[in-house]
C-alpha positions, 0 to 999 in steps of 0.5 A, spaced: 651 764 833 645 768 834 643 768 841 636 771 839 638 778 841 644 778 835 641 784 830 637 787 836 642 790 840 646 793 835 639 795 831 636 800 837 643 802 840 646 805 834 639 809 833 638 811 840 645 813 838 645 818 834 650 823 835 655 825 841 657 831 844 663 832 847 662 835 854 668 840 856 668 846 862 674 850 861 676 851 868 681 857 869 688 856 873 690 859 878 695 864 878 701 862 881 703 865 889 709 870 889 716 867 889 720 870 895 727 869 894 730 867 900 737 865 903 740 859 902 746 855 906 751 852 901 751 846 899 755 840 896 754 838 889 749 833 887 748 829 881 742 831 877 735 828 878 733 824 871 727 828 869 720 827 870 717 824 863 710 828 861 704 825 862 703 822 854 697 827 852 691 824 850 689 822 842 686 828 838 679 828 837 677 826 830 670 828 831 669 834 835 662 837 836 663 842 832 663 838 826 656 837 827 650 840 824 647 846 828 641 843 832 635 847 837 637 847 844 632 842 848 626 846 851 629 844 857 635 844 860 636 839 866 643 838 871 644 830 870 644 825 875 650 821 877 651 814 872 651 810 878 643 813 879 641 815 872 635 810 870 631 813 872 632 819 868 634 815 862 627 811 863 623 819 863 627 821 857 625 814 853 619 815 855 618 821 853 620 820 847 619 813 844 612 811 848 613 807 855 609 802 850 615 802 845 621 801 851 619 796 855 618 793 849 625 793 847 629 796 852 633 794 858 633 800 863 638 797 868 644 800 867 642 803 861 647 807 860 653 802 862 650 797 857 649 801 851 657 803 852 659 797 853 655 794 846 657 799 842 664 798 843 663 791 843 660 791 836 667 793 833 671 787 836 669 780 835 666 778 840 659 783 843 656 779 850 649 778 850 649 779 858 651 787 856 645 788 851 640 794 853 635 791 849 629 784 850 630 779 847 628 777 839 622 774 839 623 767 835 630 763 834 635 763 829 633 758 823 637 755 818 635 750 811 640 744 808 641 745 801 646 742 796 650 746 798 651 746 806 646 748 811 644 756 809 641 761 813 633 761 812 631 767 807 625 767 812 629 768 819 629 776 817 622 776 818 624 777 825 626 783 825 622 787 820 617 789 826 623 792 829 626 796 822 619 799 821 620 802 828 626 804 827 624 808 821 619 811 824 624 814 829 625 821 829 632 823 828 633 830 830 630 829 837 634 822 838 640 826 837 636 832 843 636 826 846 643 823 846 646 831 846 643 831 853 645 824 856 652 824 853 657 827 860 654 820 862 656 816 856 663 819 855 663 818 863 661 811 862 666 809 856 672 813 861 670 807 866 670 801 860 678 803 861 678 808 856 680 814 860 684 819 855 678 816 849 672 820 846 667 817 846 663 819 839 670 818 835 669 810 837 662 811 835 663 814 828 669 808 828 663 802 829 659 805 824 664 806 818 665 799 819 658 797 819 657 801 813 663 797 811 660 790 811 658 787 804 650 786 802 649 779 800 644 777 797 646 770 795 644 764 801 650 763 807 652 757 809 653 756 816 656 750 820 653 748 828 660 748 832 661 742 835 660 742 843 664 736 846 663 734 853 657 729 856 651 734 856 648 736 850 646 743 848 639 746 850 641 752 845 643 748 839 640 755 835 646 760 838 652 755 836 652 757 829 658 760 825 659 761 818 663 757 813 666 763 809 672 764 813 672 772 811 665 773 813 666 769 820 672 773 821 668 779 821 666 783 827 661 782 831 656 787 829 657 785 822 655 778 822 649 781 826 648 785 820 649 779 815 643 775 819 639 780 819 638 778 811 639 782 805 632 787 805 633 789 813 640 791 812 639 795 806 634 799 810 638 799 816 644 801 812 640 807 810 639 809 816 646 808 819 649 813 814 643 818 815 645 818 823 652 818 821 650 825 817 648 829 824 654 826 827 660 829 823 660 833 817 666 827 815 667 825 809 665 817 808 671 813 808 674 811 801 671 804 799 664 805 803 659 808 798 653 812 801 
């Protein structure tokens, strides 16, 4: 269930995520050559050809850039490198930002960009692979306590993560979106290559973050059940086996399962911060349902 690196994926990417921007160069036609009409010799009638169906447009943007608040331009604006050479300057860039300290604590700099996409999309669906994750492991494992009831999440596992809430709070919001404005060609290129060619990248953010706003804050204890494994050789990761007994919550997406194991004080904090983001990312009016 929780494969030590459950909350923190989604806790840094959605914050290194900030905002998009939608990268778009008008590019002017060419103006047709003149037609010569020219003699031509008769011939015999032909049935007429079926006509070429139109390529299907792509879907409108939900979220244009337009919609989010004017921000200062970085001092600096720099030509960006291919995605497939970009490490090295999201490395600078987080450095800059965050503390070399701070990101190599946390962050997975190989294919940054690729794993960051991938994450983010994943968090919607019901299944997020570890192996993508751009950030370290969680210090500590999982952790659960029996009760009459059944086999709880213990109330302690959220300590894991408090540091990393602390750190997240302390990011600032206004030049994580600098940030992210000035490495999005780079995203939205990524998200194309995911297999969506004609999609735009900050409207599947937007859509993963209203979701997550959707999920329910539950103080009451949650019970799990460890799912049986068959076969001769036992599980050395008894801990990452785990799912919830609650249908409707193990229905959940991944990054809202991710969020319930945090525990009832890390999500209220993160949820804030969610829709703090989500703020600098459209002026849109929050889905009916998700209360600010």
């Amino acid at each position: 269930m929780n494969k030590s690196r459950l909350a923190l994926a989604l806790l840094l990417v959605l914050v290194l995520l900030g905002v998009a921007a939608w990268y778009y160069r008008p590019q002017l036609a060419e103006a047709p050559a003149p037609i010569v009409p020219q003699a031509q010799p008769v011939q015999q009638p032909v049935a007429a050809a079926e006509p070429v169906p139109a390529a299907e447009p792509p879907p409108p943007i939900q979220h244009p850039v337009q919609a989010i608040e004017a921000m200062p331009p970085p001092p600096a604006v720099r030509a960006l490198p291919p995605l497939g050479q970009s490490d090295a300057r999201a490395r600078e860039d987080l450095n800059t930002l965050l503390g070399r300290k701070k990101v190599e604590q946390f962050l997975l700099i190989d294919s940054f960009v690729r794993r960051t996409v991938a994450t983010i999309d994943n968090l919607g669906r019901e299944h997020a692979a570890p192996s993508m994750w751009p950030v370290h492991p969680t210090p500590g494992r999982f952790s659960t306590l029996r009760r009459t009831e059944g086999e709880i999440i213990n109330p302690d596992n959220g300590q894991r993560y408090s540091p990393l809430v602390q750190f997240i709070e302390t990011v600032n919001s206004r030049q994580i979106v600098q940030l992210y404005v000035s490495l999005y060609p780079l995203f939205q290129q990524a998200y194309e290559e995911l297999g969506y060619p004609k999609a735009y990248f900050n409207d599947r953010l937007i859509a993963v973050i209203d979701l997550l706003l959707a999920t329910p804050v539950r103080e009451d204890p949650l019970i799990v059940g460890l799912v049986e494994v068959k076969g001769p050789i036992p599980s050395e990761r008894p801990w990452t086996r785990y799912e919830f007994e609650e249908d409707e919550l193990q229905s959940l997406a991944a990054g809202q399962k991710m969020l319930l194991r945090t525990g009832p004080v890390n999500h209220r904090r993160l949820r804030a911060k969610l829709i703090e983001y989500r703020a600098l990312l459209t002026k849109a009016a929050l889905p009916k349902g998700i209360k600010p």
